[in-house]
C-alpha positions as a Markdown table, in Angstrom:
| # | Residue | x | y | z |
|---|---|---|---|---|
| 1 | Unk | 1.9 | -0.3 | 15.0 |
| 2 | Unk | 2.4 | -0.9 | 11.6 |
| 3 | Unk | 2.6 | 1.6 | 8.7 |
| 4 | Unk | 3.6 | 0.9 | 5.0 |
| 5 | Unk | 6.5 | 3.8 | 4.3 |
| 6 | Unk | 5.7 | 3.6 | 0.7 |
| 7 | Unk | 2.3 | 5.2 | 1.5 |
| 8 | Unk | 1.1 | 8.6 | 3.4 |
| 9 | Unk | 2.2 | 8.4 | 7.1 |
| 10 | Unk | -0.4 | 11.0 | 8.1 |
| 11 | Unk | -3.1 | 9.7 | 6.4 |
| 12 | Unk | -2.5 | 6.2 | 8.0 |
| 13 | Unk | -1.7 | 7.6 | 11.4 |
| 14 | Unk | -5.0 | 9.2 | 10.9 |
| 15 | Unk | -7.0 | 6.2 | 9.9 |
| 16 | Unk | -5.3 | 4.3 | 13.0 |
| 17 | Unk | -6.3 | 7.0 | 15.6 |
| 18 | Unk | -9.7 | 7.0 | 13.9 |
| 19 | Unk | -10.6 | 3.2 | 14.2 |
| 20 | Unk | -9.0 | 3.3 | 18.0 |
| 21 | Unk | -11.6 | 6.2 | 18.9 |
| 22 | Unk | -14.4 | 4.8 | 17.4 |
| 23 | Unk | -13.9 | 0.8 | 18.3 |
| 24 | Unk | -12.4 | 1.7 | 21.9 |
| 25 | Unk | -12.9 | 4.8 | 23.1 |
| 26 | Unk | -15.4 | 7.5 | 24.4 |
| 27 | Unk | -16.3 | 10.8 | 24.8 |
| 28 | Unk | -14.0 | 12.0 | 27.2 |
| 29 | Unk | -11.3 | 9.8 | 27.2 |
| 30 | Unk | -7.3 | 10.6 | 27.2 |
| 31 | Unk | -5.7 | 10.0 | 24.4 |
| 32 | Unk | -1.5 | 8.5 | 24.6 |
| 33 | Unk | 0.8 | 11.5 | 24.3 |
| 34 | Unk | 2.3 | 13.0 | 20.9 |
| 35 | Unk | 5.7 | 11.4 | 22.1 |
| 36 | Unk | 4.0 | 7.7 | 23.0 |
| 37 | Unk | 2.1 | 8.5 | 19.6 |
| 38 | Unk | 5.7 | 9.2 | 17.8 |
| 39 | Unk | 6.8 | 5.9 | 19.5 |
| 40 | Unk | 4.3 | 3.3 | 18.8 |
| 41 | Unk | 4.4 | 4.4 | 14.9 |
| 42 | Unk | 7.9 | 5.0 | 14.6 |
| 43 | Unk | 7.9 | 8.8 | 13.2 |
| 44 | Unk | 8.8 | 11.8 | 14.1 |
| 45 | Unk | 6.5 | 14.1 | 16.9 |
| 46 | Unk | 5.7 | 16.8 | 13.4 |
| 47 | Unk | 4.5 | 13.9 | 12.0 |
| 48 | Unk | 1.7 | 12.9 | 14.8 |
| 49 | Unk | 1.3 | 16.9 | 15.5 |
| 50 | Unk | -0.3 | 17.3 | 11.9 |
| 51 | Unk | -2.3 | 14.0 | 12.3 |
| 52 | Unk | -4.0 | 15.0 | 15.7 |
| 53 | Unk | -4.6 | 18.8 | 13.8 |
| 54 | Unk | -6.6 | 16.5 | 11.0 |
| 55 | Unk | -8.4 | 14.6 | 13.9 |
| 56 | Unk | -8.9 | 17.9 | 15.5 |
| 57 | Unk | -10.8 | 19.9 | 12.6 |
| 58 | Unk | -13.0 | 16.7 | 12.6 |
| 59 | Unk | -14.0 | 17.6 | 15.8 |
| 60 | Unk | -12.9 | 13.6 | 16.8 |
| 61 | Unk | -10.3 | 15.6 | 19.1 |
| 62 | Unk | -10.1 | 18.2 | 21.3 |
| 63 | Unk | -6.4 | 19.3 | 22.7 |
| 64 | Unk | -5.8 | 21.0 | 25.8 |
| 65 | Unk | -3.0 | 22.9 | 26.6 |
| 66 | Unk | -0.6 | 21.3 | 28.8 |
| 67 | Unk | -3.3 | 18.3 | 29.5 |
| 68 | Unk | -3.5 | 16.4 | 26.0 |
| 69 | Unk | -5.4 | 15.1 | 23.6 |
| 70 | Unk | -9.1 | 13.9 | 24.9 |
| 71 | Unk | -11.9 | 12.2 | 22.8 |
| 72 | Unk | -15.2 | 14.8 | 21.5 |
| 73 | Unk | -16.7 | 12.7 | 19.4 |
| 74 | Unk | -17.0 | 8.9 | 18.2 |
| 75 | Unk | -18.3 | 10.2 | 15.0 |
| 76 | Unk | -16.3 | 12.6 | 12.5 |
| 77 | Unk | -17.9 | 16.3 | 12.0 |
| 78 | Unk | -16.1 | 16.8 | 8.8 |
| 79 | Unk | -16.2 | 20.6 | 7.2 |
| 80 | Unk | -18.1 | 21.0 | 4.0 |
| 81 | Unk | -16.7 | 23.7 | 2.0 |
| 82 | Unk | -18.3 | 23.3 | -1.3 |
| 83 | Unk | -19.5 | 20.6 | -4.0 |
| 84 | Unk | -16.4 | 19.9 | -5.8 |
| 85 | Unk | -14.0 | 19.9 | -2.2 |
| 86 | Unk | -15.8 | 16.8 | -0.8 |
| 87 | Unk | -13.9 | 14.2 | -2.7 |
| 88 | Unk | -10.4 | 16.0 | -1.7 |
| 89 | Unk | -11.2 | 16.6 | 1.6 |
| 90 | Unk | -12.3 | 13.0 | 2.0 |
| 91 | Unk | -8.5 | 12.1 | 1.0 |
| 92 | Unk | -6.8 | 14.7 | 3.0 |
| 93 | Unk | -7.7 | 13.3 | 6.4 |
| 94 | Unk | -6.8 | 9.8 | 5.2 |
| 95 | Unk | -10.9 | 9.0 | 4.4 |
| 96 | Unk | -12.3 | 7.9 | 0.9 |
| 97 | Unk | -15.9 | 9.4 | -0.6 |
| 98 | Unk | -18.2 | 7.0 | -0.9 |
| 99 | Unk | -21.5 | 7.7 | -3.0 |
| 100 | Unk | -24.9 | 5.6 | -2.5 |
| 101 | Unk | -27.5 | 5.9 | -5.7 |
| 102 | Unk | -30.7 | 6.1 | -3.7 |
| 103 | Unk | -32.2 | 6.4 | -7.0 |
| 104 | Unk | -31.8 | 6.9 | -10.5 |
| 105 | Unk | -34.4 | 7.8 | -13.5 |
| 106 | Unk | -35.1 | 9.4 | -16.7 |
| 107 | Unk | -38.6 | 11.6 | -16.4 |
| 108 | Unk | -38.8 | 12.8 | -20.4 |
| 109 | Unk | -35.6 | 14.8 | -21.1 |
| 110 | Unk | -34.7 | 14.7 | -17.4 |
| 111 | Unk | -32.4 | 12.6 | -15.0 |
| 112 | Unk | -33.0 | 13.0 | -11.6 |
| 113 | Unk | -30.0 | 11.2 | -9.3 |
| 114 | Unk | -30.4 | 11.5 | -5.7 |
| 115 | Unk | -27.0 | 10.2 | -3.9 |
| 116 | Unk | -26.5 | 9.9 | -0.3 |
| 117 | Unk | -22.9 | 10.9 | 0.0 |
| 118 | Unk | -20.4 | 9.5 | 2.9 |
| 119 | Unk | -17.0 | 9.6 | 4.5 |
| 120 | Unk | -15.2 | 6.2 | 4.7 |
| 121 | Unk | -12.6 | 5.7 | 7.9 |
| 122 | Unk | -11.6 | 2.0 | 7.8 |
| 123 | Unk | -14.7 | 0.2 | 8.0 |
| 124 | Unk | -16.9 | 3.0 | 9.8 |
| 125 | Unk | -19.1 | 5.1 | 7.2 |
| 126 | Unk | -20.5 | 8.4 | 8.2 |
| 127 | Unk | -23.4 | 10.0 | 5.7 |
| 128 | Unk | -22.4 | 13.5 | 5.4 |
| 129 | Unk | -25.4 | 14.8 | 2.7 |
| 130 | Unk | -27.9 | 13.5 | 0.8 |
| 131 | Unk | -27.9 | 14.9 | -2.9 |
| 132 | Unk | -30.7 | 15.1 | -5.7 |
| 133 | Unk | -29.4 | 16.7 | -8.9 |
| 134 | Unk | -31.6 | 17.2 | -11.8 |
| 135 | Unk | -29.8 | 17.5 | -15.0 |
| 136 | Unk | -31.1 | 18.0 | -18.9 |
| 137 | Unk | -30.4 | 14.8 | -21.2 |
| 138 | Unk | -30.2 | 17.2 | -23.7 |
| 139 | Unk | -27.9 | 19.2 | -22.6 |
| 140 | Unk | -25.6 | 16.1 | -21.4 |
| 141 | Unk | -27.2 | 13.5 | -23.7 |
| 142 | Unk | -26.3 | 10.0 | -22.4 |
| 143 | Unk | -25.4 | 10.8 | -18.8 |
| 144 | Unk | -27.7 | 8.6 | -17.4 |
| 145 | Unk | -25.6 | 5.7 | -18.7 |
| 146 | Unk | -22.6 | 6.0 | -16.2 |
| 147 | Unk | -22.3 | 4.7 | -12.7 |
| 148 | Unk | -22.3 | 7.7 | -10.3 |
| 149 | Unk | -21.2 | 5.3 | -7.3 |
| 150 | Unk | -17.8 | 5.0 | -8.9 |
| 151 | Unk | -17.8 | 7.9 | -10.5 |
| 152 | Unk | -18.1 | 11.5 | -9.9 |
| 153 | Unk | -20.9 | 13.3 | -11.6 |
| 154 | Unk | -18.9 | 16.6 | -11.7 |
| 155 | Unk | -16.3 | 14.8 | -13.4 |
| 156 | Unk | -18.1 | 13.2 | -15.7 |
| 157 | Unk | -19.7 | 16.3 | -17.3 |
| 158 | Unk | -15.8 | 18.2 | -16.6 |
| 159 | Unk | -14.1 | 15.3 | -19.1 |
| 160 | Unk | -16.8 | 14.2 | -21.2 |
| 161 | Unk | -18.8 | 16.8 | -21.9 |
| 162 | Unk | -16.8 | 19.8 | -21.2 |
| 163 | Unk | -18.6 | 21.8 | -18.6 |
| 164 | Unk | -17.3 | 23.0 | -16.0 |
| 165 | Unk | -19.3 | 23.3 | -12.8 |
| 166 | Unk | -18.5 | 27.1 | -11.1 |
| 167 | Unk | -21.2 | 28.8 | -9.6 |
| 168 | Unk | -24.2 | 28.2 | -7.3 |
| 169 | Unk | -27.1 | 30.1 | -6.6 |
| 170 | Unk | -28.1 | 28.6 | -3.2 |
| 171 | Unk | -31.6 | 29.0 | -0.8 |
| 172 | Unk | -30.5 | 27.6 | 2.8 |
| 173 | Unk | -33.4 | 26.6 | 5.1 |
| 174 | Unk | -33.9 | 24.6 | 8.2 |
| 175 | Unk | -36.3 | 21.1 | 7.3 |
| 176 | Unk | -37.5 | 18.5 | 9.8 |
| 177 | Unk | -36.1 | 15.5 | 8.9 |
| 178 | Unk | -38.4 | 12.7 | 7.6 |
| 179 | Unk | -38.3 | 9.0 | 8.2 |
| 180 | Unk | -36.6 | 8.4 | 5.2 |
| 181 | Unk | -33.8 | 11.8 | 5.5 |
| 182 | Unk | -33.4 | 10.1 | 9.3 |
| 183 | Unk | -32.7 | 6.8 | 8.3 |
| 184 | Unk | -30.0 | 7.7 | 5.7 |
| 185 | Unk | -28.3 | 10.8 | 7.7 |
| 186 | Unk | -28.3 | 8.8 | 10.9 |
| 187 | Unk | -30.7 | 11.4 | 13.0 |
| 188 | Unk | -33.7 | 10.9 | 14.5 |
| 189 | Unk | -36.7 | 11.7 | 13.1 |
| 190 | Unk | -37.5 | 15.2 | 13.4 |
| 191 | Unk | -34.3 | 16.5 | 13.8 |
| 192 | Unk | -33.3 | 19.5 | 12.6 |
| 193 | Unk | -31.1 | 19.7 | 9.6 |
| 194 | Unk | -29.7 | 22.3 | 6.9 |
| 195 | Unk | -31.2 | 22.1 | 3.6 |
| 196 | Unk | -29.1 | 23.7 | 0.4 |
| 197 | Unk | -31.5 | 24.1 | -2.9 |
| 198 | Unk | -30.9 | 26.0 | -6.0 |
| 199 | Unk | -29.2 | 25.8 | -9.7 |
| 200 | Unk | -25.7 | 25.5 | -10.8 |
| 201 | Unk | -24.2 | 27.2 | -13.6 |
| 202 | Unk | -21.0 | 26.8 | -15.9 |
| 203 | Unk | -17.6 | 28.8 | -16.6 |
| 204 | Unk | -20.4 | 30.8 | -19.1 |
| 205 | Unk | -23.2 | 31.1 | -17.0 |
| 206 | Unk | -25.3 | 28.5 | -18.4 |
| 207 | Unk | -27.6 | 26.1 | -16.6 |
| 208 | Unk | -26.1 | 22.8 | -15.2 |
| 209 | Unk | -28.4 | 21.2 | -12.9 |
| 210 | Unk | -31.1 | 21.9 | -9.8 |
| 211 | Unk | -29.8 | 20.7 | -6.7 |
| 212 | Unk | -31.5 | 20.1 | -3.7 |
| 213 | Unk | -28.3 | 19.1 | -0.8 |
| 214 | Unk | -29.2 | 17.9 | 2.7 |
| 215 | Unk | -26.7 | 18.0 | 5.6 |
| 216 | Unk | -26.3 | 15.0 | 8.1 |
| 217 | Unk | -25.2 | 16.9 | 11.5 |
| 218 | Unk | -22.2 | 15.0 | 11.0 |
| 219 | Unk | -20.7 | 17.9 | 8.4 |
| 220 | Unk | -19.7 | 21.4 | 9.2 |
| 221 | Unk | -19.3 | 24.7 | 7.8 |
| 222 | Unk | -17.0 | 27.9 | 8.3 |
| 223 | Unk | -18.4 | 30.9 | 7.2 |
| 224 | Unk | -16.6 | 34.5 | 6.8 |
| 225 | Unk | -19.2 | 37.3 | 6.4 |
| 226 | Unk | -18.4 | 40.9 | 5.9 |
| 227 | Unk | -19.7 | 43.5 | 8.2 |
């Protein structure tokens, strides 16, 4: 297989493992050994070991001891840590961020974006949350002007405005999806999904936005709670 040596290995091996699983395979299925893996890409075994780790916290692979690697899912379950990891995540497993606008518009001083948010494996997208941010044009006076597809919102208000995004005060519930929520996160109707909704505040403590997240059953979370 072939693999441009100017560019990531791991993050290529990645994206080739990925579009095998998901054009070829199924649940369940063997995949070739770390040593026919090191082989058919012409690197070393370290090399596919971190690769199949990547595909493993995606929850695309699940390794047994002294058996192999086998198929768990045809979709990634990627872990969500917080707002501002998504994008860097997306590149660490060899992935690219992809942002939808659902809808954009300007209610009095107001700009209300909602984004559905996705991971990008070759040609395979997976929706991972669906966003609505509501932000003061007074505050950030001409931010409705830039193109939040291409750009990152967080970004945005980082370099040209110089806020910086650092806390959340979060509510977590459990909503129903509705047609709509279904159609865009790839569930059925009904389902039961994880909603995120609060405000966000700067380095100071001043008001950012309101922002309502909700998860697509696709994305994951790992929590560490004190007792």
């Amino acid at each position: 297989m072939y693999l441009d040596r100017n560019s990531n290995l791991r993050a290529q091996i990645v994206s080739a493992i990925q579009n095998d699983i998901f054009t070829n395979r199924k649940v369940g299925d063997k995949l070739p050994s770390e040593a026919e893996y090191a082989s058919a890409f012409n690197v070393t075994r370290s090399t596919v070991q971190k690769a199949l780790k990547d595909l493993e916290q995606m929850s695309l692979i699940e390794k047994i001891q002294g058996k192999g690697s086998f198929v768990h899912q045809t979709k990634p379950h990627v872990k969500l840590f917080n707002f501002k990891g998504f994008t860097d995540y997306a590149h660490q497993i060899g992935a690219e961020a992809v942002n939808k606008i659902i809808s954009a518009k300007v209610n009095k001083d107001q700009y209300i974006l909602r984004r559905l948010r996705l991971i990008k494996t070759d040609q395979s997208l997976t929706p991972m949350t669906l966003d609505e941010s509501i932000i003061s044009l007074k505050k950030f006076p001409g931010l409705d002007k830039y193109d939040f597809s291409k750009q990152s919102l967080y970004e945005v208000i980082r370099q040209e405005y110089k806020t910086y995004p650092s806390t959340s005060s979060l509510r977590m519930t459990a909503i129903s999806a509705n047609k709509e929520e279904a159609k865009l996160l790839d569930c059925s109707e009904k389902s039961a999904l994880l909603q995120a909704e609060g405000i966000v505040h700067d380095q100071s403590g001043e008001f950012v936005e309101n922002v309502k997240v909700i998860y697509s059953n696709y994305a994951e979370f790992d929590l560490t709670l004190g007792m």
